[in-house]
Steps between C-alpha positions, in 0.01 A plus 500: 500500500533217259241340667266808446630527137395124445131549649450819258629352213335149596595299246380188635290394219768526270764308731195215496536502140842465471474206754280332276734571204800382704319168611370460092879506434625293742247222387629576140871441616407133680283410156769604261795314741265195505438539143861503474519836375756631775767328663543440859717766478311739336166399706664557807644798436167656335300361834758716718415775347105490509510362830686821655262742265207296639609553849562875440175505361338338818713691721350796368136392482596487883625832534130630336293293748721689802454821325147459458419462867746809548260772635637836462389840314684788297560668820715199640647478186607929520573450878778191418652733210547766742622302811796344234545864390595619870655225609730547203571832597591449846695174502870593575666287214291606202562853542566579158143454417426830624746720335407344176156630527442875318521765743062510465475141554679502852255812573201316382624188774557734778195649449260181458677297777679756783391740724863627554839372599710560752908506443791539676877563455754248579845465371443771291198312319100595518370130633143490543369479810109446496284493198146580604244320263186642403198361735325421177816316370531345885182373548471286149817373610360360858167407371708238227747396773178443739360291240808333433634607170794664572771388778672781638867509515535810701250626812297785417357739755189715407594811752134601528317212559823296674458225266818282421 
């Protein structure tokens, strides 16, 4: 997502002005230490710090040439949201996730995402059994792991079609 972020925002052109500004004031800092200006102490500790800004800088101007080749659309970017969404909701230690969500925001996840859900009792304690995703949900979800976007830490079985 930060990656995304960046190639909205793309600020490239202002990161490649800030280089230049960095590299202006590095060759300031060497003229005014030759010129006797700083001392060795103060030049080196001035460099330090444009040096790591200038490699932040470039490190950045980096991470906008990546995200520039990135192909995706508004869709992808809807799909991802969702797919963190669920698997927030159904990973065993972040439970709490759920029951801070308003009784119409659970409702509105069930109904996007899940077809039903299957419980049982054990130990005196509803456990969930099966939760049967929607087909629409189900085949998004298959057609990004296909394509290699997402890597699946649990099978899944479409019943009607005997996909896993």
């Amino acid at each position: 997502m930060p990656m995304i972020k960046t190639r909205l925002n793309n600020p490239k052109n202002e990161l490649e002005k800030e280089l230049y500004n960095q590299n202006q004031k590095f060759e300031r800092i060497k003229k005014a230490y030759i010129n006797g200006t700083f001392t060795l102490k103060e030049y080196e500790e001035e460099r330090t710090i444009v040096e790591s800004t200038i490699q932040d800088i470039e490190q950045k101007i980096k991470d906008c040439d990546t995200c520039e080749e990135l192909q995706f659309t508004p869709n992808d970017i809807l799909i991802k949201r969702d797919i963190d969404c669920i698997n927030r909701l159904i990973t065993d230690n972040k439970t709490t996730f759920w029951n801070d969500l308003s009784r119409e925001k659970q409702a509105e996840y069930l109904m996007n995402w899940i077809e039903n859900i299957e419980l049982k009792l054990l130990e005196n304690k509803i456990k969930i059994k099966k939760i049967n995703f929607r087909n629409s949900f189900f085949e998004d979800l298959c057609n990004l792991y296909s394509k290699g976007y997402l890597d699946l830490k649990r099978n899944a079985k479409d019943d009607k079609n005997n996909k896993n």
